[in-house]
N, C-alpha and C positions, 0 to 999 in steps of 0.2 A: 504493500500500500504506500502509494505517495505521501511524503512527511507533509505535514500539513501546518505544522509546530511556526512557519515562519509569517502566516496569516495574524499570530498575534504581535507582529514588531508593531510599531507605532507607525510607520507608514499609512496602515491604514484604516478602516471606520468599520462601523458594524454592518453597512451596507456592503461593502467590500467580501467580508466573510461570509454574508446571503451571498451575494453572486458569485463565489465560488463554490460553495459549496450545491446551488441549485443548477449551475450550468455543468459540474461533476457529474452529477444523478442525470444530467438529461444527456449529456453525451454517451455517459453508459446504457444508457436504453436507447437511444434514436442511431447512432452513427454504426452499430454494428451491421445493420440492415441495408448500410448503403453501398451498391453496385460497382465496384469503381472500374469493372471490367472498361467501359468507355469514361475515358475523363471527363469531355466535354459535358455531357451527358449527367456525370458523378457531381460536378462544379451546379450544375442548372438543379440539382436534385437538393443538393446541399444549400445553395441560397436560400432556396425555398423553402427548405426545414428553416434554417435560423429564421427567416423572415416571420415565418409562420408563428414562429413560437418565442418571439419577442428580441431575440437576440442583437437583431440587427438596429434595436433601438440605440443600442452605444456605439454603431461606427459611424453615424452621420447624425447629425443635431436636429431638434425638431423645429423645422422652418417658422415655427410661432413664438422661438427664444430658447438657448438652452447653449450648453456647451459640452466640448469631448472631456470626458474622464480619461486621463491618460492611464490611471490605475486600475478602470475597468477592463481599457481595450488590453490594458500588459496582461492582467488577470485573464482574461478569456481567450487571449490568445497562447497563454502558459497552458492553460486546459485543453482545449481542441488539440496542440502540439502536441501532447502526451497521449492525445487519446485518436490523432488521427492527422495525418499531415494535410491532407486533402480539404480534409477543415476548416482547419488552421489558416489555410490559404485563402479562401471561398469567404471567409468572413475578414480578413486581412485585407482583400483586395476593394470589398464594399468599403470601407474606410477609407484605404489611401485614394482609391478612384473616383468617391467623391468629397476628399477631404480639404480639395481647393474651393469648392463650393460653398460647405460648410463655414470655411474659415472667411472668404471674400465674396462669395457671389450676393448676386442682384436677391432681393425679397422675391421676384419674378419667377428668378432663377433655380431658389432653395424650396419656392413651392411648387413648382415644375416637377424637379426630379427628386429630392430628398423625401419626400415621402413614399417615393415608387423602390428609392433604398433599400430604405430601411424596412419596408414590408417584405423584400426578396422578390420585389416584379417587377425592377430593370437592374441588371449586370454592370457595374461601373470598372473600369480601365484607368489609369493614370500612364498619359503615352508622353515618356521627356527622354528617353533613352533612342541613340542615333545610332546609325552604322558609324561616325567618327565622334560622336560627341557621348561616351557616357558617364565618366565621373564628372567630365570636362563640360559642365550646365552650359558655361558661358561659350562655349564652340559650336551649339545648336544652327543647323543651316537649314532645317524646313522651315519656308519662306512664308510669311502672311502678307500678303500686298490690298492695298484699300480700294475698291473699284466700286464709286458713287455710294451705297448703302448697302455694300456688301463687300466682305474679305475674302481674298480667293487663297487657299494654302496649295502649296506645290511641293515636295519633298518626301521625304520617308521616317518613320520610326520603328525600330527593332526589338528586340525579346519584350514586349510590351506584354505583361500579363493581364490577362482573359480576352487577349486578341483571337476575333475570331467567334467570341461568343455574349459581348461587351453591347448592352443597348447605348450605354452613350462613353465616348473618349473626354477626357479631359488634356487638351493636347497642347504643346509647348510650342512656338513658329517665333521667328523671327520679326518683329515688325520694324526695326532699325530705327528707335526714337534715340539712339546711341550707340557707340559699339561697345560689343561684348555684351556681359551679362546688361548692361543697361538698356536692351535693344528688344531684353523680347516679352512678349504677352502669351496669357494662359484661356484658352479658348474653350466651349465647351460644343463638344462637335457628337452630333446623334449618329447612332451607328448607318441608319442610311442615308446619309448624305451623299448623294451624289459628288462621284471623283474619289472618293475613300474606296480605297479595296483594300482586300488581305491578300495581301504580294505571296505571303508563303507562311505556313503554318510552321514551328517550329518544335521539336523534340528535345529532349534532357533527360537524365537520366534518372534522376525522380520525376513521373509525368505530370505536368500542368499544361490549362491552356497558355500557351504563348503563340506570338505572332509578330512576323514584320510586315509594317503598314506601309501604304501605299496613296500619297495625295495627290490628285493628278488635276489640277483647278477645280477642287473643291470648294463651294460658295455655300459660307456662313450670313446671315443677319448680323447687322453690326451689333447686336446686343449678344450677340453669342462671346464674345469677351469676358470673361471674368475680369472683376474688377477693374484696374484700368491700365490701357495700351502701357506699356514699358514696365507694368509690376510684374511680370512671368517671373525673374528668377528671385524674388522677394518672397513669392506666392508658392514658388513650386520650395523654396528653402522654409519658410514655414508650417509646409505638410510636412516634412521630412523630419521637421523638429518635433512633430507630436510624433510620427507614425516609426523613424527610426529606433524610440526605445521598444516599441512592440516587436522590432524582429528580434533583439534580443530576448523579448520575454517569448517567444516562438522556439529558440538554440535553448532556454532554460528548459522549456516542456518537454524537447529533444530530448534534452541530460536526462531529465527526471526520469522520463521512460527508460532511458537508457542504464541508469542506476538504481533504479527497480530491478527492472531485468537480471545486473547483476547479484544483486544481492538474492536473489530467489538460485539463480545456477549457482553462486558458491555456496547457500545452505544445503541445495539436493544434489547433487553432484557430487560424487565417491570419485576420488583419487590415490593410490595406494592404501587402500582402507581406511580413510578416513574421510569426512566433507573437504571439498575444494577449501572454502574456508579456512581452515585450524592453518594451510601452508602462508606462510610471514609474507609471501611478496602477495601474494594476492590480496590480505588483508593491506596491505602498502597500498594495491592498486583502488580499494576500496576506498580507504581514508584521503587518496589525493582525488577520488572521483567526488566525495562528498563537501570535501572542500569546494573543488571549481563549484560547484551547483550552490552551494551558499553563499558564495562571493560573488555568482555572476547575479544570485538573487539580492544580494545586497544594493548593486552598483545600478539594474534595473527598476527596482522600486523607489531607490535614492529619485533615479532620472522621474519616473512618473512624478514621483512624490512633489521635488520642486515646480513642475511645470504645474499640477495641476494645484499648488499654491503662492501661485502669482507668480512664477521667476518669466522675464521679458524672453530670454531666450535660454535655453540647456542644450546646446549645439556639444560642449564639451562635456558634457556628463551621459549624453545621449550616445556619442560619438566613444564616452568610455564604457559603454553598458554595449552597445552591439561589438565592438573588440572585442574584450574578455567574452564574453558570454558567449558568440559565434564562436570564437576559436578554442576556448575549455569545452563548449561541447562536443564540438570532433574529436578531440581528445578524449572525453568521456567516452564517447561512443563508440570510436577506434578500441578504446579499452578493452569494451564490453563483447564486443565483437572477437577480442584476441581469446578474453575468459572463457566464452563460447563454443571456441576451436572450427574445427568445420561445421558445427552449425550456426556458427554466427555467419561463415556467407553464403550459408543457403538461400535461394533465393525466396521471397517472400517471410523470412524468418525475422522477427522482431529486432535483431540487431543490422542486418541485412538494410532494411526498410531505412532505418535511421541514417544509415551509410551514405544515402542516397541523399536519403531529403536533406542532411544538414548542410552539404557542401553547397547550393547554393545562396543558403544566408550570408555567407562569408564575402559574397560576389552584390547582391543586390541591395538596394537604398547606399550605396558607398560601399566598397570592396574595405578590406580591412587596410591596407596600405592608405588610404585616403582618410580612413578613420584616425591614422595616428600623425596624419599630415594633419589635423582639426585638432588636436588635443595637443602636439606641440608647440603650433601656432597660438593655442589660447595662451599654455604656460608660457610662453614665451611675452606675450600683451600683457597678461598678468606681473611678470619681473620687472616687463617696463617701468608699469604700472608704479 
């Protein structure tokens, strides 16, 4: 059983310990049931459970006032991650893909689609990743040009997730009110727009939908802008600041599964007459797995913790919580996998599984090499300081 012991820090509220503990009991009865033989299909299945059953009320705000709990969305996505990657995803994606909205769009705009959300009856995308521009925001080259009362976008975006299956993109283009990052605006573009195609659907080796996009003079309404012309990379870095401690809390739910697991195979597992357990390195390999998984929960719920009382930005605390927390869970989970021996890469076998889905945490919202470019830039401002 997942330790549960860290729901009492101060972090967080009594509300907090309800939602975990009722989104626990409903993943163990609803997600065992779901098909995932087809993704696309598993992803469409799955909105629609969380939608249904209230879930998806914390990835997008209610258009009549309200705001994101960063400690909910960490919490719910700690749960789903432990109890199903596929999940995890499918309710991760309704937040970041419509969480430019949420944070800047029009009253128009937030009553338009956030209620279609949050209910799990339109699919949202967040598309700002390029074939040359992906850590690099401010290298973005799909173009928005203004023609009378409408914007026409030209160019491409790549591993875009829920490409493909996405009722509306929230998409990143260039409008040139500046160069670089001061140049581009964040648009919100319905999946049939004329000129938008899915250029090619793309594969990984844990399966989600992904896709690279295709804008080919596709024509927006001028209010299709979120908020306003030259805020794109203001707007797409403050999704990033609520939604990047959630993948960390994603790699924590990883571990957790993952050191469960171990702890069940060294207590039943017999090796020279005795349990795996009693031998010293294994017990080593225990005590460092329980470590990372309490320190990447510390450094995670720190990051919620601030943001969702009042800090203006947690870039560096956000940026310290997906580091650690991504890269101890591979480690965790490599572990778990070693304890395992051949059936940790069985295929389909619970350590297996994990293999797969963690390594691309490591890669998306900022790869971890960019993470530690953010975090010695701050201490660096900080010295100046």
């Amino acid at each position: 059983m997942a330790d549960r012991t860290y729901l009492d820090w101060p972090f967080f509220e009594d509300r907090h310990r309800e939602l975990a503990a009722a989104l626990d009991g409903w993943a163990a009865r609803e997600l065992g049931s779901v098909d995932h033989s087809d993704t696309d299909a598993a992803c469409r299945d799955l909105v629609a459970r969380l939608g249904r059953d209230g879930w998806l009320r914390h990835a997008a705000i209610d258009p009549e006032g309200g705001t994101l709990d960063v400690r909910s969305l960490c919490l719910i996505r700690e749960t789903l991650a432990r109890h199903d990657g596929l999940a995890d995803f499918a309710f991760a994606m309704q937040g970041l893909g419509s969480g430019a909205i949420s944070l800047f769009g029009s009253d128009a705009q937030k009553r338009e689609w956030l209620p279609k959300v949050r209910e799990g009856r339109a699919i949202s995308a967040f598309a700002l990743t390029e074939p040359q521009s992906g850590s690099d925001v401010a290298n973005i080259a799909l173009a928005a040009r203004r023609d009378g009362n409408e914007w026409v976008l030209d160019g491409e975006k790549t591993w875009i997730s829920n490409g493909g299956i996405a009722d509306l993109y929230v998409v990143f283009a260039r409008t040139g009110e500046a160069p670089g990052a001061k140049g581009l605006s964040a648009f919100l573009v319905p999946a049939d727009t004329p000129g938008l195609k899915i250029a090619e659907r793309l594969d990984t080796i844990a399966p989600h939908p992904l896709a690279r996009l295709s804008f080919e003079g596709a024509r927006l309404p001028a209010d299709a802008v979120i908020g306003q012309p030259g805020e794109g990379f203001r707007i797409a870095m403050s999704v990033l600041d609520v939604f990047r401690s959630t993948v960390a809390a994603a790699a924590l739910g990883f571990a957790r599964r993952a050191l469960d697991a171990s702890l069940d195979r060294a207590a039943s597992r017999e090796l020279f007459g005795a349990p795996l357990f009693e031998m010293q390195m294994v017990q080593g390999h225990i005590a460092d797995m329980a470590l990372d998984v309490d320190a990447s929960a510390l450094l995670v719920y720190r990051a919620a913790w601030l943001k969702d009382t009042g800090a203006p930005r947690v870039s560096r605390e956000a940026a310290m919580a997906k580091l650690y927390s991504t890269d101890q869970a591979q480690k965790v989970i490599d572990a778990t996998v070693q304890l395992f021996g051949g059936e940790g890469v069985r295929s389909g076998s619970v350590p297996e599984t994990l293999y797969r889905e963690i390594r691309a945490l490591r890669i998306y919202e900022g790869a971890s090499d960019v993470q530690k470019i953010i975090i010695a830039r701050a201490a660096m401002a900080a010295h100046g300081a």
